[in-house]
C-alpha positions in Angstrom: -25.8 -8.8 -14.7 -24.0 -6.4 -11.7 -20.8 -6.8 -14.0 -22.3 -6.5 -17.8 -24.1 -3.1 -16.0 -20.9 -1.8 -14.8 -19.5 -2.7 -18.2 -22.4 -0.6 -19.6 -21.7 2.2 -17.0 -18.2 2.9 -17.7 -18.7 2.7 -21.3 -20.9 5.6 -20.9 -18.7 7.2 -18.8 -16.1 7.4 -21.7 -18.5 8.9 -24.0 -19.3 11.7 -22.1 -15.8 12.5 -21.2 -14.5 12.3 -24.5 -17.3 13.8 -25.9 -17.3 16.6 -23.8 -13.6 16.8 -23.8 -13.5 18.7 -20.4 -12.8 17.1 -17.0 -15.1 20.1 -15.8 -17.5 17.8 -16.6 -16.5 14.9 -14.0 -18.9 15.9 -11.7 -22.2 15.2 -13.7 -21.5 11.3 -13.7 -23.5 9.0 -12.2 -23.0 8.8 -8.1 -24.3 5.5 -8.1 -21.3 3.1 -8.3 -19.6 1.6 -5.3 -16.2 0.0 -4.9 -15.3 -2.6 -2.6 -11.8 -2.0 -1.5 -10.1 -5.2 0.2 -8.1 -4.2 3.2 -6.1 -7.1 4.2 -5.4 -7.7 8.1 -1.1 -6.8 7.2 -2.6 -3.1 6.2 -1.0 -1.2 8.9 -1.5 2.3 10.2 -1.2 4.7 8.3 -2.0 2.8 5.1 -5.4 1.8 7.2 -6.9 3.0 10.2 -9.8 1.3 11.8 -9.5 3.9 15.3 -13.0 5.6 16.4 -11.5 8.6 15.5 -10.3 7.9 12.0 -12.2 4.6 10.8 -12.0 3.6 7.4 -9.6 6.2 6.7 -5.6 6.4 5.9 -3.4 6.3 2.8 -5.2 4.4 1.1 -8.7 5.1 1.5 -8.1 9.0 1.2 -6.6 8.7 -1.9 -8.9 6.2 -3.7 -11.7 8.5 -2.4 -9.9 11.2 -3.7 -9.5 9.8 -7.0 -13.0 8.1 -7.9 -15.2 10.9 -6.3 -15.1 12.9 -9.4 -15.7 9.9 -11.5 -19.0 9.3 -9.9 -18.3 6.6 -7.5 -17.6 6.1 -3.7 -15.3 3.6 -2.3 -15.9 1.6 0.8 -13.3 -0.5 2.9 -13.6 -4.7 3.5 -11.4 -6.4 5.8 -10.5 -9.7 5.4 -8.2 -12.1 5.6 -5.7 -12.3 3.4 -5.9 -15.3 1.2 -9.8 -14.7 1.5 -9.2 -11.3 0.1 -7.2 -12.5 -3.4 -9.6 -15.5 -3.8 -12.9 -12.7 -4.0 -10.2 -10.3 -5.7 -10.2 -12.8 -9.1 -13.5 -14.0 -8.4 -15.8 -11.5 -6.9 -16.9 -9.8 -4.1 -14.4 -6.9 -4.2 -13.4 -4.6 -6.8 -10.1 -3.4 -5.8 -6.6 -4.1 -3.9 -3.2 -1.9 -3.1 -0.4 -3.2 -3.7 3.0 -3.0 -5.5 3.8 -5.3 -9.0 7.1 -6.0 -6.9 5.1 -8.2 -3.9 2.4 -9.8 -6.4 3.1 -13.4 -7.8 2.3 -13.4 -11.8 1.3 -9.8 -11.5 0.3 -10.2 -14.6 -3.1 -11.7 -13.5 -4.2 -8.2 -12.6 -4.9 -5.0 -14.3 -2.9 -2.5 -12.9 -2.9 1.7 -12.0 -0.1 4.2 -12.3 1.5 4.4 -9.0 0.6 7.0 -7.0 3.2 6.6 -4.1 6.8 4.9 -3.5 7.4 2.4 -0.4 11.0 2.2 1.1 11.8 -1.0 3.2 14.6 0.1 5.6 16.4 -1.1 8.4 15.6 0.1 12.1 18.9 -0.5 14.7 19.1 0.1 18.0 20.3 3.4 19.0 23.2 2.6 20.2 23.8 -0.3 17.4 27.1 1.3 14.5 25.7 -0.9 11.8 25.3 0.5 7.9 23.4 -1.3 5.6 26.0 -1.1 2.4 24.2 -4.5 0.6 22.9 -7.2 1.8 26.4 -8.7 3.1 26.6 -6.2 5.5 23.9 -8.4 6.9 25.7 -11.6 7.0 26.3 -12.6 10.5 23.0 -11.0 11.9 20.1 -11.4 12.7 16.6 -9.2 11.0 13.5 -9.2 12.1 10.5 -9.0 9.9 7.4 -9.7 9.3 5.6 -13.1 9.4 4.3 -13.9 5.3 6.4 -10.9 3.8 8.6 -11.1 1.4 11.7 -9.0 1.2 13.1 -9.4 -2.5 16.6 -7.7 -1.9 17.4 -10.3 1.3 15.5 -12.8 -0.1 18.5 -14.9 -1.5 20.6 -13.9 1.8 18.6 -15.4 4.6 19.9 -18.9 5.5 22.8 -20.4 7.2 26.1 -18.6 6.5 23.9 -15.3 5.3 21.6 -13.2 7.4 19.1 -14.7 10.2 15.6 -13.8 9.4 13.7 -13.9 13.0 9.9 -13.3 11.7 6.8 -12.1 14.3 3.5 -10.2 13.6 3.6 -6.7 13.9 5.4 -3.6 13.4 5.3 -3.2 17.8 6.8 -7.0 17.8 9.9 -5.9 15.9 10.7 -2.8 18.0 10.3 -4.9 21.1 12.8 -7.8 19.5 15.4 -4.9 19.0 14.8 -3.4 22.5 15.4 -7.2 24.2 18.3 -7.4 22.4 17.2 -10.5 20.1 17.8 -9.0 16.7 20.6 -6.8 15.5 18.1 -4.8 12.8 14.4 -5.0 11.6 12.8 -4.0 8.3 10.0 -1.8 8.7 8.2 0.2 6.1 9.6 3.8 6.5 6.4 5.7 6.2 4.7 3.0 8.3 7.6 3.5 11.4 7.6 6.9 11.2 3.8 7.5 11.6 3.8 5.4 14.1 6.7 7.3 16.4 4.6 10.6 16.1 1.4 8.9 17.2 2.6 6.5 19.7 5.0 8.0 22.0 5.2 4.8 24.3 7.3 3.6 21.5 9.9 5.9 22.4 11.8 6.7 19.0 14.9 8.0 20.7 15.8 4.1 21.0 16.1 3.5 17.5 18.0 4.8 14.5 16.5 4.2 10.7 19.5 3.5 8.2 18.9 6.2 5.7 19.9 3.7 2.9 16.6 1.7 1.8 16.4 -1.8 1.8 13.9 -2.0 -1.0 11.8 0.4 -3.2 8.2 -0.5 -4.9 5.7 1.9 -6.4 1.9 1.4 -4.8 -0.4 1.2 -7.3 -4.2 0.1 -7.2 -4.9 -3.1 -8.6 -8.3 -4.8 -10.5 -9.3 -8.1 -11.4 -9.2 -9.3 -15.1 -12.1 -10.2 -17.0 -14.9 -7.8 -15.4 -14.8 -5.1 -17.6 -12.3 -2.4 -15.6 -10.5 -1.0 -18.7 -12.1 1.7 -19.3 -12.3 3.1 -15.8 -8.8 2.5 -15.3 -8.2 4.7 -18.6 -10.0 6.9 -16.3 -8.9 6.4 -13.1 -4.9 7.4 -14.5 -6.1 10.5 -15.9 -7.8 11.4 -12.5 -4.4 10.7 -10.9 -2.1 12.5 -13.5 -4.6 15.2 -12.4 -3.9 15.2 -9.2 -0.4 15.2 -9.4 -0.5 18.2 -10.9 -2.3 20.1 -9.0 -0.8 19.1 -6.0 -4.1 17.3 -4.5 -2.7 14.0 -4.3 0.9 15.3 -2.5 -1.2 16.7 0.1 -3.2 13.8 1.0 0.8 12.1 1.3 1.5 14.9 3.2 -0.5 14.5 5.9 0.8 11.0 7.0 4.3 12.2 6.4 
């Protein structure tokens, strides 16, 4: 019934917007609605922060905020863990993921947003290090840290004997402490990711490291639903509230401010 209702909802929704043919008129909808956003535990600062000061905010909570409040629904974080997280995803007890086509197996299972912001993998040396990253040969010989469960696609096919070394552990502060011991030659960090963290953690001392200006990997972060409930519609909605926002600039300065 919660689903048919929301079916119902957003039906209605459409009506009045294309019958009104205004988005002036966004902010009579219906208030009621909540979404469930999953958060899983690898959503790092500043895509999530859970801080007393700032919890339940971030990248991606200001921007789904941003986009749905007009539309008559708030948005509420859910932590879990990851596989727990996919399994309510496709068969209820949360609404909605971020994510990029790029990391999702069969993508296809999902109904997708425009993207509303790019994501650069990139290589984080040593300061002292002279290494380039020109293709993933460059790599051969060395040894990159990343993350435990991520997937790289570019390297993907490189890591092995007689290609590049992948030395995995479980955080962001892991890898910078593998390259300061000396026990990897790079590590692939998320370059919005690193950077907010060397302006708001200055016991990580950035001057230590140097971030190869050449990405590693590129994706598009989009918001994701499951199939099957209904989300059409809103989606048609939710893109047009995005567009919106590019335009105007709104959506750039939320970026901004974790730039």
């Amino acid at each position: 019934m919660r689903f048919l209702f929301k079916i119902l909802q957003l039906s209605f929704l459409l009506l009045l917007v294309e019958s009104a043919g205004s988005p002036g008129l966004a902010a009579e909808l219906p208030k009621t609605a909540e979404l469930v956003m999953f958060i899983a535990h690898a959503d790092v600062p500043p895509y999530y922060l859970n801080t007393a000061q700032a919890r339940g905010n971030g990248i991606l909570m200001d921007v789904l905020r941003a986009v749905v409040k007009p539309l008559g629904y708030t948005a509420t974080p859910r932590l879990l863990p990851d596989r727990r997280g996919w399994r309510m995803l496709e068969h209820g007890g949360v609404d909605i993921y971020a994510t990029a086509k790029e990391w999702v197996a069969a993508p296809e299972r999902f109904l997708w947003t425009d993207a509303f912001m790019p994501n650069e993998d990139v290589l984080l040396y040593p300061a002292t290090s002279t290494l380039r990253y020109t293709g993933p040969k460059s790599l051969y010989g060395k040894t990159v840290a990343g993350i435990r469960g991520f997937f790289y696609p570019a390297l993907a096919g490189h890591f092995g004997p007689g290609g590049i070394t992948r030395l995995d552990t479980t955080s962001p502060q892991a890898l910078l402490e593998l390259l300061r011991l000396g026990r990897a030659d790079a590590a692939l960090v998320n370059r919005t990711e690193i950077l907010w963290m060397f302006r708001n953690l200055p016991n990580l001392q950035p001057t230590l490291f140097r971030i190869d200006e050449t990405p590693v990997g590129t994706a598009e972060f989009r918001f994701l639903f499951p199939r099957g409930r209904g989300w059409e519609p809103f989606i048609d909605l939710f893109n047009g509230r995005l567009r919106e926002m590019k335009r105007d600039g709104s959506l750039k300065a939320i970026l901004d401010l974790y730039r």
